[in-house]
Residue, then its C-alpha position, 0 to 999 in steps of 0.5 A: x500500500x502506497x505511504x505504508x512504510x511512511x518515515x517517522x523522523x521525529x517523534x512527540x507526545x502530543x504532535x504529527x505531521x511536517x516541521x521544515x526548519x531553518x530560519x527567517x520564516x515569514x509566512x505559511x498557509x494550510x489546507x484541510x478539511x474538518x475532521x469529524x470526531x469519533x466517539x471514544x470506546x473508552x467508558x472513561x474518555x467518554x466521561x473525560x472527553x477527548x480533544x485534538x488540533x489541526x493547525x498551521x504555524x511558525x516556530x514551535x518545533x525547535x524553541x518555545x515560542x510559536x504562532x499558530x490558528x487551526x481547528x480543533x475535534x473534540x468529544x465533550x459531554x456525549x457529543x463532537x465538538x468543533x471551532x476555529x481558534x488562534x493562539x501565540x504562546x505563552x497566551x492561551x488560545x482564542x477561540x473564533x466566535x464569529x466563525x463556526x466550523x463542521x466536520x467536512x468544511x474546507x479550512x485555509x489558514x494563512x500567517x505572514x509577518x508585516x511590519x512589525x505586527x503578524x496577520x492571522x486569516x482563516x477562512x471557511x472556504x465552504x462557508x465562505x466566511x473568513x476571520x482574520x487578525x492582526x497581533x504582535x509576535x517577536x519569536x524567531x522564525x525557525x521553524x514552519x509546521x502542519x500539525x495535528x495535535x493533542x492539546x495541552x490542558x492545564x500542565x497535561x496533554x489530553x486523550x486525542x480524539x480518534x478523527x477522521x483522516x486529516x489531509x493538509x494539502x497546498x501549502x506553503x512557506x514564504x510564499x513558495x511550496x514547501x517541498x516536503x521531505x519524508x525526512x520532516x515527517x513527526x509521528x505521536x506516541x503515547x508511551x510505547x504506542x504510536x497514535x497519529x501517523x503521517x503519510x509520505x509527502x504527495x508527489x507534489x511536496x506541498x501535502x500529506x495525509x494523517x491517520x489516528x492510529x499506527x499505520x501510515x495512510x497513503x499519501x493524498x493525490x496532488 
């Protein structure tokens, strides 16, 4: 099966996906589809709930600071649960209000630098509504990532929700594609047990596909 032996080069508790890293980063842009969120087939997931992350960013991978806007697929209180957000940490995330998202919706985020301050934009391409904002951000620009994430709540990273295949496709990083390599490819572990896992780059290099679970998903058509 095409992407079934997929590289995993880095590991993390709480991230899959692609970081390319090197330095003066001053834009990147995603593209994906909401994930539907599946039910937990732990009685105690479903009592606690179970979250996950799909985003776009800059820094993160190799420093401590990063900005980032996405979406995110939990399972809260018997039921999924969806919504847009920005975050630069150390600040927690904002939720986009204005800009209800669900399981299916074509989702394009884009971050650039101005001068100085940095415009965040995500837009429903389903819905044809759009958010966007303009913050302060001084990180150092060493990385570019497309994540799907595990959050951190409190001091603890939560249960990933079981969703769907996320395929991020047509990225790109200052203004060019990104020319992803297998390299640049993260698996998430918890412990032992491999639980989100990326796919080979598309053969276009500006794309890939990500599974819950430990086998790799084939990458997605150019």
């Amino acid at each position: 099966m095409p992407g079934a032996a997929a590289v995993k080069e880095w590991t993390s508790r709480n991230w899959s996906g692609y970081a390319v890293t090197g330095t003066g980063f001053t834009s990147v842009t995603g593209n994906w589809h909401v994930p539907q969120a599946q039910a937990p087939t732990k009685k105690r997931h479903y009592r606690r709930g179970t979250f996950s992350s799909s985003w776009v960013g800059i820094d993160g991978y190799n420093n401590s600071s990063l900005i980032q806007a996405g979406t995110e697929q939990d399972w809260l209180n018997g039921h999924a649960f969806y919504r847009a957000w920005w975050e630069i940490l150390p600040a927690p995330e904002t939720p986009i209000r204005s800009l209800a998202v669900n399981p299916g919706d074509g989702i394009t985020v884009s971050i650039t630098q101005g001068a100085p301050d940095w415009t965040i934009t995500v837009t429903d391409t389903t819905t044809n509504r759009s958010f966007t904002t303009t913050q302060l951000y001084v990180g150092p620009m060493t990385s570019a990532e497309w994540i799907q994430e595990a959050p951190t709540i409190g001091r603890h990273v939560v249960t990933l929700t079981p969703d769907s295949t996320v395929v991020f496709d047509s990225g790109t990083v200052d203004g060019g594609n990104p020319g992803l390599l297998a390299s640049e490819s993260g698996a998430m572990f918890k412990g032992r047990h491999r639980i989100s896992t990326p796919s080979l780059p598309d053969t276009d290099t500006d794309g890939f596909a990500i599974a819950y679970g430990s086998a790799a998903p084939g990458p997605p058509g150019s």
